[in-house]
C-alpha positions as a printed NumPy array, in Angstrom:
array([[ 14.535,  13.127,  31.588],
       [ 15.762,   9.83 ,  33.388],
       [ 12.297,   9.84 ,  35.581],
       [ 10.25 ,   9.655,  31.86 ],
       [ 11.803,   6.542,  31.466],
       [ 10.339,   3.582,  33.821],
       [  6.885,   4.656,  32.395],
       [  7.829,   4.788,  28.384],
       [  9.196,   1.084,  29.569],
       [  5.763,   0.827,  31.245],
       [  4.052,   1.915,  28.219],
       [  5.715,   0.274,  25.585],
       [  5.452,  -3.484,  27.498],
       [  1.789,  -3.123,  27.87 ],
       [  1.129,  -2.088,  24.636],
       [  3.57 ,  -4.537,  23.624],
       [  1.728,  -7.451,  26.039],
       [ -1.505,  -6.542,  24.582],
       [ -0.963,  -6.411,  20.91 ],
       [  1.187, -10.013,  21.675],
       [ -1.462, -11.412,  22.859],
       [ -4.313, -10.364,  20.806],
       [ -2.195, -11.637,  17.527],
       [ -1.912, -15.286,  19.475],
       [ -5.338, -15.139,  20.127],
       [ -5.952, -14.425,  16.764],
       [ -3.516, -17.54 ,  15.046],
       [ -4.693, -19.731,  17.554],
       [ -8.299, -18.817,  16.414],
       [ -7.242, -19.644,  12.445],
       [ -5.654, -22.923,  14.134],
       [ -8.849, -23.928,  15.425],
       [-11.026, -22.886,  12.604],
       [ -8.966, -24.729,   9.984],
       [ -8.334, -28.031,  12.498],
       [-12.142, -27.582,  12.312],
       [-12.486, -27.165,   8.395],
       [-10.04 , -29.991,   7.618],
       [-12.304, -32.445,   9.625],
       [-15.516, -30.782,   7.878],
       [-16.851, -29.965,  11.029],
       [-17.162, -26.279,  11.275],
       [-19.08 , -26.163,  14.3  ],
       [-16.172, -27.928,  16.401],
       [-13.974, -24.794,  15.804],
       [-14.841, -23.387,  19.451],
       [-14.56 , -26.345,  21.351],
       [-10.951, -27.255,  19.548],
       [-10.291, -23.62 ,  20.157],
       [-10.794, -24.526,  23.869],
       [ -8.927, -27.135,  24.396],
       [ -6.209, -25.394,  22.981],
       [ -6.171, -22.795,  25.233],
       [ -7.101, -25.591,  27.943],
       [ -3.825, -27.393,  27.273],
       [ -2.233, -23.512,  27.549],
       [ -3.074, -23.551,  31.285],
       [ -2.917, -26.836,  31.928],
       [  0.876, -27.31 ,  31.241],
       [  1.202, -24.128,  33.666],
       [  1.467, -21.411,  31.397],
       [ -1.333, -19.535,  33.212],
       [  1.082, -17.835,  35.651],
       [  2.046, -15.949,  32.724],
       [  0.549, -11.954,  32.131],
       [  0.636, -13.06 ,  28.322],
       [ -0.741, -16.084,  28.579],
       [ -4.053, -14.764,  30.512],
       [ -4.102, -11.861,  27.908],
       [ -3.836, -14.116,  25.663],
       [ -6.858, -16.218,  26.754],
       [ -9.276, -13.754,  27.296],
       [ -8.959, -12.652,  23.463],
       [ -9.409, -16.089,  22.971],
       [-12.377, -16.842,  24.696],
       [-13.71 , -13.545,  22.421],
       [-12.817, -15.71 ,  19.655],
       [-14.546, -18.895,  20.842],
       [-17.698, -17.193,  21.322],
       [-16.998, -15.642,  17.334],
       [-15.602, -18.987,  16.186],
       [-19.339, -20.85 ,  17.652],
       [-21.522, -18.011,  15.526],
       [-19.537, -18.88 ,  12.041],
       [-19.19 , -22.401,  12.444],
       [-23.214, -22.341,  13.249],
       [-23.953, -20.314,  10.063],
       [-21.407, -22.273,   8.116],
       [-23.344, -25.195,   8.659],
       [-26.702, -23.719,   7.832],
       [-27.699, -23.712,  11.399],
       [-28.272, -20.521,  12.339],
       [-31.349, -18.634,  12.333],
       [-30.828, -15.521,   9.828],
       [-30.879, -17.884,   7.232],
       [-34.194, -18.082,   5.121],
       [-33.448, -20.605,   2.64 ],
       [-33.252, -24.478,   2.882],
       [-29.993, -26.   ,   2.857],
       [-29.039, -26.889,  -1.555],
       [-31.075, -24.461,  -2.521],
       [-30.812, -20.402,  -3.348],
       [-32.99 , -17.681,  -3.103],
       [-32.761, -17.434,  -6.57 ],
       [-33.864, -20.221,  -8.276],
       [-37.3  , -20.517,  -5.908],
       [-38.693, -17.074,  -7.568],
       [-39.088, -19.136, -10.799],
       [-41.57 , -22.561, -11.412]])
């Protein structure tokens, strides 16, 4: 019974490590997205959502396990973070109606 229990421990801290880190990933995604809302640029989400996690391994917090776990969700979440900010804007490409105006009101003159 004793030899079970290094790899529960094993178990339970990487599980533990990766569901840590994907929920800091996730607030410091919010963070961004709202820094980026507040300033009514939706499109800077990703790049504030870099520096963030810039300034992370700058003040040496990369030599962390969590901290790189943490940043690879994160980078997930920049990539996410550039799509809706372009789309929020009325950038992006699936869009088929001009900015002010709905699909609505153009089926009646």
């Amino acid at each position: 019974m004793e030899a079970d229990m290094p790899m529960l421990q094993i178990l339970v801290t990487a599980v533990g490590l990766t569901l840590g880190s994907l929920l800091v990933a996730v607030s410091l995604s919010c963070l961004a997205w709202w820094l980026a809302t507040r300033v009514h640029h939706p499109r800077w989400g990703a790049a504030f959502l870099l520096i963030i996690i810039g300034g992370a391994w700058l003040a040496s917090l990369g030599q962390s396990e969590f901290v790189k776990m943490a940043t690879v969700f994160a980078l997930v979440g920049v990539g996410l973070l550039y799509l809706v900010g372009r789309e929020e804007r009325g950038g992006g490409s699936s869009r088929d109606t001009k900015p002010g105006r709905s699909t609505l009101s153009e089926g009646k003159h």
